[in-house]
C-alpha positions as CSV (number, residue, x, y, z in Angstrom):
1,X,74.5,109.5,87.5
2,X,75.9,112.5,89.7
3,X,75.2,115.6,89.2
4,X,78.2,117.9,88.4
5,X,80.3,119.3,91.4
6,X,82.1,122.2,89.8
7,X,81.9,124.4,92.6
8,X,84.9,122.8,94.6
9,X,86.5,122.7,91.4
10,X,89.8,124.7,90.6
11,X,89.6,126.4,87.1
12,X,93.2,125.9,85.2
13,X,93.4,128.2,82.2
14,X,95.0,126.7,79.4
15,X,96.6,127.0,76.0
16,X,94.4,125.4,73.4
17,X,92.3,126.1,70.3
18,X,88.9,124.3,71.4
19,X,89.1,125.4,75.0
20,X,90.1,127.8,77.4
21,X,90.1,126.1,81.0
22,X,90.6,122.9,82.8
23,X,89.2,121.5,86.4
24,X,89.3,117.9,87.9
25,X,87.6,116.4,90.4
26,X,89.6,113.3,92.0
27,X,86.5,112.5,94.6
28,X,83.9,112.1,91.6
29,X,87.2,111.7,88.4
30,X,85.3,114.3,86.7
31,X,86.9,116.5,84.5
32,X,85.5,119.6,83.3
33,X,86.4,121.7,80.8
34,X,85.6,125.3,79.3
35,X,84.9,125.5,75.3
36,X,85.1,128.4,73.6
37,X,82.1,129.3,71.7
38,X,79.9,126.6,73.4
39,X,78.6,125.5,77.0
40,X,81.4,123.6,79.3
41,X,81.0,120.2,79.7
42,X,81.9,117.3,82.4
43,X,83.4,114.1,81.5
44,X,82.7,111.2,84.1
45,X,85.1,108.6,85.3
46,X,88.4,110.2,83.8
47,X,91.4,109.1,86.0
48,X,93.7,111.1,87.2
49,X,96.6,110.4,84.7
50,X,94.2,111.6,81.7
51,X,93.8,115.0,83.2
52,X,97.3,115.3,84.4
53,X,98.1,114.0,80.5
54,X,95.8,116.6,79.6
55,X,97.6,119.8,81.4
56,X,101.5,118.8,80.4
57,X,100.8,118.2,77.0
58,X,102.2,120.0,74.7
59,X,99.1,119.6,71.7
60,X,96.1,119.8,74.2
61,X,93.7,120.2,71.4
62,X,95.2,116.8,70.3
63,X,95.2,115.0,73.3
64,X,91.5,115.5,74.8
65,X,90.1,114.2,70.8
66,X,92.6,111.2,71.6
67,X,92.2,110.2,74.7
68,X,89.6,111.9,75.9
69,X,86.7,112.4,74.0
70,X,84.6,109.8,72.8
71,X,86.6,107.7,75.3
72,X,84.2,108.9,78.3
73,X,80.6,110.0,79.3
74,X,80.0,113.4,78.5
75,X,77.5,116.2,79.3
76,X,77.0,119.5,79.3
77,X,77.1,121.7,82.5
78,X,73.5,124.0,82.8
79,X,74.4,127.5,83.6
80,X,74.1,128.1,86.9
């Protein structure tokens, strides 16, 4: 299992209830996200349609418990 590559990642700020920014790694198809209230976390193997799903849509909240979720591996980020 990699490790988390968030520093080449570009931050995306977004307009959701759960959380607050958005990155994607198409190299590793990780996509990270920023909670409010609790640590970010990295989801592993996410294609590149989910996170573009992800950004346009208009319910974000909606979409990542949909499709994104429980659908892949998640972990949490240690601060760095």
């Amino acid at each position: 299992m990699s490790t988390p590559v968030q520093a080449n990642v570009r931050w995306t700020p977004v307009d959701a209830q759960a959380f607050e920014s958005i990155g994607y790694s198409m190299g590793t198809r990780q996509l990270f996200i920023k909670f409010r209230g609790s640590p970010p976390m990295c989801f592993d193997g996410v294609p590149g349609f989910r996170y573009q799903g992800l950004l346009s849509a208009p319910r974000k909240d909606a979409y990542f418990r949909t499709y994104i979720q429980r659908q892949f591996l998640a972990k949490e980020i240690p601060a760095s």
